[in-house]
PAVEXVO-641593 format. One line per 10 residues: their letters; for each residue x, y, z of N, C-alpha, C, CB. Coordinates in nm, 2 decimals, padded with zeros to 4 digits, m for minus. Glycine has a CB too. Example, Ala and Ser with C-alpha at 12.3 -4.5 7.8 and 13.67 -1.06 7.14 Angstrom:
# residues 2
AS> 01.32:m00.57:00.78:01.23:m00.45:00.78:01.32:m00.33:00.78:01.13:m00.45:00.90 ~ 01.28:m00.22:00.71:01.37:m00.11:00.71:01.29:00.00:00.79:01.41:m00.06:00.57
***
This chain:
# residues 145
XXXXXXXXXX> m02.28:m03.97:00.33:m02.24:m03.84:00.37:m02.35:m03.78:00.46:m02.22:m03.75:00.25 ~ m02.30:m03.70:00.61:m02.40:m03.69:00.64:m02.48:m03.51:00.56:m02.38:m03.71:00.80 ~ m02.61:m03.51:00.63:m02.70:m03.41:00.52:m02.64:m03.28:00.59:m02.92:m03.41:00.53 ~ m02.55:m03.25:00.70:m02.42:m03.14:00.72:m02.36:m03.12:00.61:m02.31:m03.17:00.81 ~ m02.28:m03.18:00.59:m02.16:m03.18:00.51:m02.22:m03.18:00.37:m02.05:m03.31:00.55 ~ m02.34:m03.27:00.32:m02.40:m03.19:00.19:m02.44:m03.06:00.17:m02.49:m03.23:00.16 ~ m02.51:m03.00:00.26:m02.51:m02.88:00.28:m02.41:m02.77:00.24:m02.53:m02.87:00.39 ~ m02.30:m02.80:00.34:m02.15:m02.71:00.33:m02.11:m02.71:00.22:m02.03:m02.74:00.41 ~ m02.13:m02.83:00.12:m02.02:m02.88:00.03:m02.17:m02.78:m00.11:m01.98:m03.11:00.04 ~ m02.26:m02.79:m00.07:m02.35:m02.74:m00.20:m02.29:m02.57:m00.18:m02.57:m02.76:m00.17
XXXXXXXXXX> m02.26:m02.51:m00.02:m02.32:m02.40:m00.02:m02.16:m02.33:m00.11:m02.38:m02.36:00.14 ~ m02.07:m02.42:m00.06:m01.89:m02.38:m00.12:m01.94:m02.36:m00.25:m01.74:m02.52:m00.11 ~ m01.95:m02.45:m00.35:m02.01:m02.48:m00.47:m02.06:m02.34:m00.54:m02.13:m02.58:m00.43 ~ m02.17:m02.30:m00.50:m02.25:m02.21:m00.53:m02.15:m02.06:m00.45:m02.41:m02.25:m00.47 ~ m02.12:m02.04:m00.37:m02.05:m01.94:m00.28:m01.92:m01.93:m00.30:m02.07:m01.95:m00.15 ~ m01.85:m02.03:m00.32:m01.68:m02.06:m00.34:m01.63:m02.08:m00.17:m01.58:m01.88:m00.43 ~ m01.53:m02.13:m00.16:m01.50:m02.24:m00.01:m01.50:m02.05:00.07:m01.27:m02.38:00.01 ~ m01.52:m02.15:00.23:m01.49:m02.02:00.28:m01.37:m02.00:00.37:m01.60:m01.98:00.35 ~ m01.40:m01.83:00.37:m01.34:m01.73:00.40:m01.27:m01.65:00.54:m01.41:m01.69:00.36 ~ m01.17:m01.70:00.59:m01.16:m01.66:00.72:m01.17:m01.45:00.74:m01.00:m01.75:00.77
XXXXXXXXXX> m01.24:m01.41:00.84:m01.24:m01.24:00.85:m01.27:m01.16:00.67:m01.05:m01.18:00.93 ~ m01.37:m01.22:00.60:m01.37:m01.20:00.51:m01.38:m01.03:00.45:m01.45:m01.29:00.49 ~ m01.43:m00.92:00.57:m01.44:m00.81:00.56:m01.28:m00.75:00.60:m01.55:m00.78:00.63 ~ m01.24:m00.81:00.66:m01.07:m00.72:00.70:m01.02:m00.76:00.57:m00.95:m00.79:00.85 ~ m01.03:m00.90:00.56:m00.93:m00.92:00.37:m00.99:m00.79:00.29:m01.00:m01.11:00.24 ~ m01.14:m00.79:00.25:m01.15:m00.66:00.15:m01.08:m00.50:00.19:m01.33:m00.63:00.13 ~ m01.11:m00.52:00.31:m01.03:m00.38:00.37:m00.85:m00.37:00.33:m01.05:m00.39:00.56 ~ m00.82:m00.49:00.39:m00.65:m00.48:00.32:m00.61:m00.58:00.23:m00.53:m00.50:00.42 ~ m00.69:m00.55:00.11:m00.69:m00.56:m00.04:m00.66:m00.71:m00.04:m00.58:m00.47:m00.13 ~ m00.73:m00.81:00.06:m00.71:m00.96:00.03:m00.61:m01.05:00.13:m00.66:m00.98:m00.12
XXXXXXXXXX> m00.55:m00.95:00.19:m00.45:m01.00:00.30:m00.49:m00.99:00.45:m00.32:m00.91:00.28 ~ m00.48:m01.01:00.55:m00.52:m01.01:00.67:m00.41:m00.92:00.77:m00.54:m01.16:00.71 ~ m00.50:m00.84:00.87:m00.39:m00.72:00.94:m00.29:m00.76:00.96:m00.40:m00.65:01.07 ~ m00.27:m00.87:01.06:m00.17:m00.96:01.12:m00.09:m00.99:01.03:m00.21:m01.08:01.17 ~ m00.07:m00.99:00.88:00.05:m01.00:00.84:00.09:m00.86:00.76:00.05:m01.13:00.76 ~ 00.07:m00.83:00.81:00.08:m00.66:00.68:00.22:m00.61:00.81:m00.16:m00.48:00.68 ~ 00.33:m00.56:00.72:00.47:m00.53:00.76:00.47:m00.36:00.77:00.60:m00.59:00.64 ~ 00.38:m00.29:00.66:00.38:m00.12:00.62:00.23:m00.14:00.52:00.57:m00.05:00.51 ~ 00.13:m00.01:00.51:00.09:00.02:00.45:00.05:00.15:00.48:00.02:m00.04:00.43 ~ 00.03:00.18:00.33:m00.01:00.32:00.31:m00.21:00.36:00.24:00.12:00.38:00.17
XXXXXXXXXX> m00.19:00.49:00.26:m00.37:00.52:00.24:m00.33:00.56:00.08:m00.48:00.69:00.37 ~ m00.45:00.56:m00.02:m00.47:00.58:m00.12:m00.43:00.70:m00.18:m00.57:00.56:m00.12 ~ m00.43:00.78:m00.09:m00.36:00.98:m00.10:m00.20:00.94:m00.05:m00.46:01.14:00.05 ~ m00.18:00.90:m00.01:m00.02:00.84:00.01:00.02:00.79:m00.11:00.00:00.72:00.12 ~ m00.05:00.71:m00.17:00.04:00.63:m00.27:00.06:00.73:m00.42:m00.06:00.46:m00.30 ~ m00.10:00.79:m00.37:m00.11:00.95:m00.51:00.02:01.04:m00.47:m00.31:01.09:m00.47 ~ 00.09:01.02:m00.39:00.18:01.18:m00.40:00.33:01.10:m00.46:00.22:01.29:m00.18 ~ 00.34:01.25:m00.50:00.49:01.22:m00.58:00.57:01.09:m00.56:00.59:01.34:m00.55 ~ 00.65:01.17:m00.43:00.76:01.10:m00.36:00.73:00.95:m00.36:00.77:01.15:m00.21 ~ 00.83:00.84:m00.33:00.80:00.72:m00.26:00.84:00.74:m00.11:00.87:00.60:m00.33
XXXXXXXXXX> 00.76:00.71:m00.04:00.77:00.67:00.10:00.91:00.61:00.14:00.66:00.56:00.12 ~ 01.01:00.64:00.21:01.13:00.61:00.21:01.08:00.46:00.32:01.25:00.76:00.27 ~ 01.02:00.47:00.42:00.99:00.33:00.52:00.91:00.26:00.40:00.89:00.35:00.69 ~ 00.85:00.26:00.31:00.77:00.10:00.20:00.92:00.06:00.14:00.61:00.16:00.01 ~ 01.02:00.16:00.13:01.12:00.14:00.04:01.23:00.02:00.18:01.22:00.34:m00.03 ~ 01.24:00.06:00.32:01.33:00.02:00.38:01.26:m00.10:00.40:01.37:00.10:00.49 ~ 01.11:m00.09:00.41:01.09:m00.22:00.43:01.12:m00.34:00.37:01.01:m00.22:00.45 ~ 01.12:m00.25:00.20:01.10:m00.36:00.12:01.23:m00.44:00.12:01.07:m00.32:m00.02 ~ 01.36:m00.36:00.15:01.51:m00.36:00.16:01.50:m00.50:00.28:01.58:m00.18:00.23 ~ 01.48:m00.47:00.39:01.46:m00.55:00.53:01.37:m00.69:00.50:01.36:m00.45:00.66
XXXXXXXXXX> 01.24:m00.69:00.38:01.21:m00.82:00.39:01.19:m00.83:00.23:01.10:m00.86:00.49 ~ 01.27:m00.89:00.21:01.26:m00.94:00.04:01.11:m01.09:00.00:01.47:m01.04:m00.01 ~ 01.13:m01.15:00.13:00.99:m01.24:00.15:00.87:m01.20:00.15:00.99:m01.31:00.26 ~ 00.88:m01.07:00.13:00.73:m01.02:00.16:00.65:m00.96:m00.01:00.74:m00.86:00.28 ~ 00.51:m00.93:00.02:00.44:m00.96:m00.12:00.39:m00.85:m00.12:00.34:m01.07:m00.15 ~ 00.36:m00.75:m00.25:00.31:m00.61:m00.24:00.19:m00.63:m00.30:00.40:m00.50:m00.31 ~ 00.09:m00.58:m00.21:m00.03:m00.57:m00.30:m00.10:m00.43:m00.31:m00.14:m00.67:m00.26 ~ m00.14:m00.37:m00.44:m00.17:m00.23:m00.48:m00.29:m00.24:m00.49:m00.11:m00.18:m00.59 ~ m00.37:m00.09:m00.45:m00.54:m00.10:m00.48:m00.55:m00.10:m00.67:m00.64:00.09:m00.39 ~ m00.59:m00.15:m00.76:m00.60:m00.14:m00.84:m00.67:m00.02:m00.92:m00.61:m00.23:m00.84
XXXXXXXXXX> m00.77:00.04:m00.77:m00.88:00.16:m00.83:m00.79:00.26:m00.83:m01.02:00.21:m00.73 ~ m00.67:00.29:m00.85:m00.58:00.39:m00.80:m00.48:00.38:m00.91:m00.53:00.37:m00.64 ~ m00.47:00.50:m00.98:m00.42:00.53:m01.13:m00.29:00.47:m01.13:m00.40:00.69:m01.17 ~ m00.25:00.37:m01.23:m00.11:00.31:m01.25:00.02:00.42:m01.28:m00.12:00.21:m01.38 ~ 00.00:00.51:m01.30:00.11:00.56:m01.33:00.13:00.63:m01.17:00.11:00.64:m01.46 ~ 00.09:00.61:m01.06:00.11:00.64:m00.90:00.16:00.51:m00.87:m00.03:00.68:m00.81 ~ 00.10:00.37:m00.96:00.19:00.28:m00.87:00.28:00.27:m00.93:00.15:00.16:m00.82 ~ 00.32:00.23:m01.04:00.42:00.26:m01.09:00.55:00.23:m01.02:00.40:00.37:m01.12 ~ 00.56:00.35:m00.94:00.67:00.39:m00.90:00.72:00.28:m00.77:00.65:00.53:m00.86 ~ 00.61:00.20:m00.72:00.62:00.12:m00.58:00.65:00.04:m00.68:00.49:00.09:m00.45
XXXXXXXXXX> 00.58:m00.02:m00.77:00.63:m00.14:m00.84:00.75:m00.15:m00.89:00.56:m00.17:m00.93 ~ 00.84:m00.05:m00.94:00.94:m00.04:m01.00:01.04:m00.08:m00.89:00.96:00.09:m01.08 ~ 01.01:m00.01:m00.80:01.08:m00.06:m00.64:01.04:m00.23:m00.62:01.00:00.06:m00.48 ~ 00.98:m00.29:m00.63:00.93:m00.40:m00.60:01.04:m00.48:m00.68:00.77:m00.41:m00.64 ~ 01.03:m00.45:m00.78:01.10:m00.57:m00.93:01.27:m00.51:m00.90:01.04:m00.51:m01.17 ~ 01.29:m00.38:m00.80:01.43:m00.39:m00.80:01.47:m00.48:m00.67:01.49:m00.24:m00.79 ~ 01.39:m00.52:m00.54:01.40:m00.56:m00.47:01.37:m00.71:m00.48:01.36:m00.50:m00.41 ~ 01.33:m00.76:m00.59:01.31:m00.91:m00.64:01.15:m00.95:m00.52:01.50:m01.04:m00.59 ~ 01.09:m00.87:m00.52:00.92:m00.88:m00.43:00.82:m00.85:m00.55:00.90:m00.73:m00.28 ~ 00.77:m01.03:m00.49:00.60:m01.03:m00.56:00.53:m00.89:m00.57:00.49:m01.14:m00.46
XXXXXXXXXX> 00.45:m00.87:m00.64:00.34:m00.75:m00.64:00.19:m00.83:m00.67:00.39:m00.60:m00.77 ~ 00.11:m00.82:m00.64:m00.06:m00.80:m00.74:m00.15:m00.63:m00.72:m00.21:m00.96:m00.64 ~ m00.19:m00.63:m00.83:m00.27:m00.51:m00.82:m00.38:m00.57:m00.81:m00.26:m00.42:m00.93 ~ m00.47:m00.56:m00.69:m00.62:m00.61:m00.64:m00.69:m00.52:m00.70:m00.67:m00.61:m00.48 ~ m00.84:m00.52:m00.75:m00.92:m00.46:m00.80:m01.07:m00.53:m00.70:m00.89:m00.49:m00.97 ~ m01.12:m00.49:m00.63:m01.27:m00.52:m00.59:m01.36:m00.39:m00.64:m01.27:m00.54:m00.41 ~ m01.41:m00.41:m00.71:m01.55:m00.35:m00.77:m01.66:m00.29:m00.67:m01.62:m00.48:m00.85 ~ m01.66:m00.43:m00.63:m01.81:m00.42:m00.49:m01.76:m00.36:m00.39:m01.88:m00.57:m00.42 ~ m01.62:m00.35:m00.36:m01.61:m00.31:m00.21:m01.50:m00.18:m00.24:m01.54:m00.45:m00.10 ~ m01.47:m00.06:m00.16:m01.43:00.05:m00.12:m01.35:00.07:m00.01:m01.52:00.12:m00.11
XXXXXXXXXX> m01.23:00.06:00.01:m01.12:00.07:00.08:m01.03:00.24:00.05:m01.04:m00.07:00.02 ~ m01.01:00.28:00.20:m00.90:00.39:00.16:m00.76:00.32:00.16:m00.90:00.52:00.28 ~ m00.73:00.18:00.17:m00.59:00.16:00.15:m00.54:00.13:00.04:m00.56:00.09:00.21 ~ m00.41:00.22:00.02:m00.37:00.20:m00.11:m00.27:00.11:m00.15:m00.34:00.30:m00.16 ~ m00.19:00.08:m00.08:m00.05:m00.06:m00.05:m00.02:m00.09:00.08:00.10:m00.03:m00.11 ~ m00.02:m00.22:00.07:00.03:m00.31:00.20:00.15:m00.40:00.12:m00.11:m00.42:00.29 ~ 00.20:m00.39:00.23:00.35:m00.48:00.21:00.33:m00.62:00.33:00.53:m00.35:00.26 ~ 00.32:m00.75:00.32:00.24:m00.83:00.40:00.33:m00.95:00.38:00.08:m00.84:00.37 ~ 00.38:m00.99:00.49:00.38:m01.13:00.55:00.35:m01.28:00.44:00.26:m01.11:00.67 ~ 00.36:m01.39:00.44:00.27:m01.48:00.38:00.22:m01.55:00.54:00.36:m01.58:00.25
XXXXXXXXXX> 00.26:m01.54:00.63:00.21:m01.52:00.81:00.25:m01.43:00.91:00.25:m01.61:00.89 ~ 00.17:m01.43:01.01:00.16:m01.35:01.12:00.26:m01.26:01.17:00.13:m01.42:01.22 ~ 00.25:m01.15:01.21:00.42:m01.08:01.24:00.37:m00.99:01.31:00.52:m01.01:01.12 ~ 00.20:m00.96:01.33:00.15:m00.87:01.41:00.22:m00.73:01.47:00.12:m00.96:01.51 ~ 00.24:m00.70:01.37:00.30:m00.55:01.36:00.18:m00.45:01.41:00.35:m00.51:01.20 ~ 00.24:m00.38:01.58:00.13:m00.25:01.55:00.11:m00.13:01.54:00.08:m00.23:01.60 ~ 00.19:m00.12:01.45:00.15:00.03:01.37:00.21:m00.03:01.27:00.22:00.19:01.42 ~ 00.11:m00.04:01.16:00.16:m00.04:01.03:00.11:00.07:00.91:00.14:m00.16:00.99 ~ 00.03:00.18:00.96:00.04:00.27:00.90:00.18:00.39:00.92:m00.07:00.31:00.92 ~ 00.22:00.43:00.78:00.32:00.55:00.80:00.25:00.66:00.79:00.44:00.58:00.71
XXXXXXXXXX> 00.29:00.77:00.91:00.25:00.86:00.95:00.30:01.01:00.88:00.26:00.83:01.06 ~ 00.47:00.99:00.89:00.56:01.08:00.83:00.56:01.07:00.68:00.68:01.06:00.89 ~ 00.57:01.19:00.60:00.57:01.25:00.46:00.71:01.22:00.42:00.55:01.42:00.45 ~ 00.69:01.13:00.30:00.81:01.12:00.22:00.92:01.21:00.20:00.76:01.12:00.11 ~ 01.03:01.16:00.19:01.14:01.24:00.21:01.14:01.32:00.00:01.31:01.11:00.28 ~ 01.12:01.45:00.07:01.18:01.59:m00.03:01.28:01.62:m00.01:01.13:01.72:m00.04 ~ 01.30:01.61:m00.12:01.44:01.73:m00.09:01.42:01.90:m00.09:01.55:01.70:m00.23 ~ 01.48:01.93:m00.01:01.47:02.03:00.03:01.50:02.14:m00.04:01.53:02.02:00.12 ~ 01.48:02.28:m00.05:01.47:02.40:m00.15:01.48:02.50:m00.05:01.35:02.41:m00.24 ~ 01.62:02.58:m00.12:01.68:02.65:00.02:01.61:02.80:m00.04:01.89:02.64:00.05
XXXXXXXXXX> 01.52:02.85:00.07:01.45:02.96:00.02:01.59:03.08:00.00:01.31:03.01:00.16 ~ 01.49:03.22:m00.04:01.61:03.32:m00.10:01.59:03.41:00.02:01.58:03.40:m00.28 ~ 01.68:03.44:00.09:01.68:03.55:00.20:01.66:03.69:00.10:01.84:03.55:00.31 ~ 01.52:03.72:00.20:01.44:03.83:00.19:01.53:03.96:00.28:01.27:03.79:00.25 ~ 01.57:04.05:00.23:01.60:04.18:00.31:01.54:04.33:00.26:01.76:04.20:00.31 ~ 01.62:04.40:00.27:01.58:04.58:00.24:01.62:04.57:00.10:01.68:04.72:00.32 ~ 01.73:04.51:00.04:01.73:04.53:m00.09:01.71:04.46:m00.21:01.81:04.58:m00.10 ~ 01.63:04.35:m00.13:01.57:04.23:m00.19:01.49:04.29:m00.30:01.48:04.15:m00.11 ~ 01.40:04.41:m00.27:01.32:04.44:m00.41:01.38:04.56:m00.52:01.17:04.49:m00.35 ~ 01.46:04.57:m00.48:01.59:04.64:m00.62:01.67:04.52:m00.66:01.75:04.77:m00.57
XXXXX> 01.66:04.41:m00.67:01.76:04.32:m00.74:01.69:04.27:m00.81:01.83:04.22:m00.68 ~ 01.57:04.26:m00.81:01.43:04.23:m00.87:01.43:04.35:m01.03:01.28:04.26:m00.72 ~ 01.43:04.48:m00.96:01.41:04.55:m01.10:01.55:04.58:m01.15:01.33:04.69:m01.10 ~ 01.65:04.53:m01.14:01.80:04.55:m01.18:01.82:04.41:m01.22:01.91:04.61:m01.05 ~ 01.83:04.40:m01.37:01.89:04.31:m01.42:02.04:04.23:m01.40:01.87:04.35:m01.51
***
């Protein structure tokens, strides 16, 4: 064997094989941009609602794999996952310790699809709450039972 390839093979060994863009994987929780279909930031995944596009997407590709930040309270993911197991799509909840990511779910490829824009921008669909028209005698109905 030449003393190269002993080298590489000690350094795998001790390091584990390597790593292609090994800082973008920690950034999107182990997956690479190029295959990521939709993700959301960490305060996205925290609000109520679910994202109606993580949901369409998931609808549009059943081949695809959900991975959740794991630093980010389960009962927020919860709700993506429950969507996940209805759509028959893999999930892992990543956990990296050492590293700090604001992303909180990607929905990704198992290859390239080079999607560009895969953050959502637009707020989950609320439903709407039809305010009370304010007039002149808005504040006598108030003290009149």
């Amino acid at each position: 064997m030449e003393k190269s390839k002993v080298e590489e093979y000690l350094q795998q060994g001790i390091h584990g094989p390597k790593e292609t863009n090994p800082d973008e994987r920690r950034k999107y929780l182990g997956t690479l941009r190029e295959r990521i279909e939709v993700a959301l930031t960490q305060g996205q995944v925290m609000e109520e609602e679910i994202y109606s596009d993580v949901e369409q997407e998931m609808k549009e590709h059943p081949q695809t794999h959900l991975y959740l930040n794991g630093q980010i309270d389960y009962r927020f993911l919860s709700k993506y996952i429950q969507k996940a197991n209805q759509y028959k799509i893999e999930f892992t909840i990543v956990t990296n310790k050492e590293h700090q990511t604001d992303i909180g779910l990607i929905l990704a490829h198992s290859n390239a699809v080079d999607k560009e824009n895969i953050f959502v921008t637009r707020k989950p669909a609320v439903p709407e709450v039809q305010e009370e028209k304010k007039g002149v005698f808005s504040f006598f109905k108030k003290l009149i039972p």
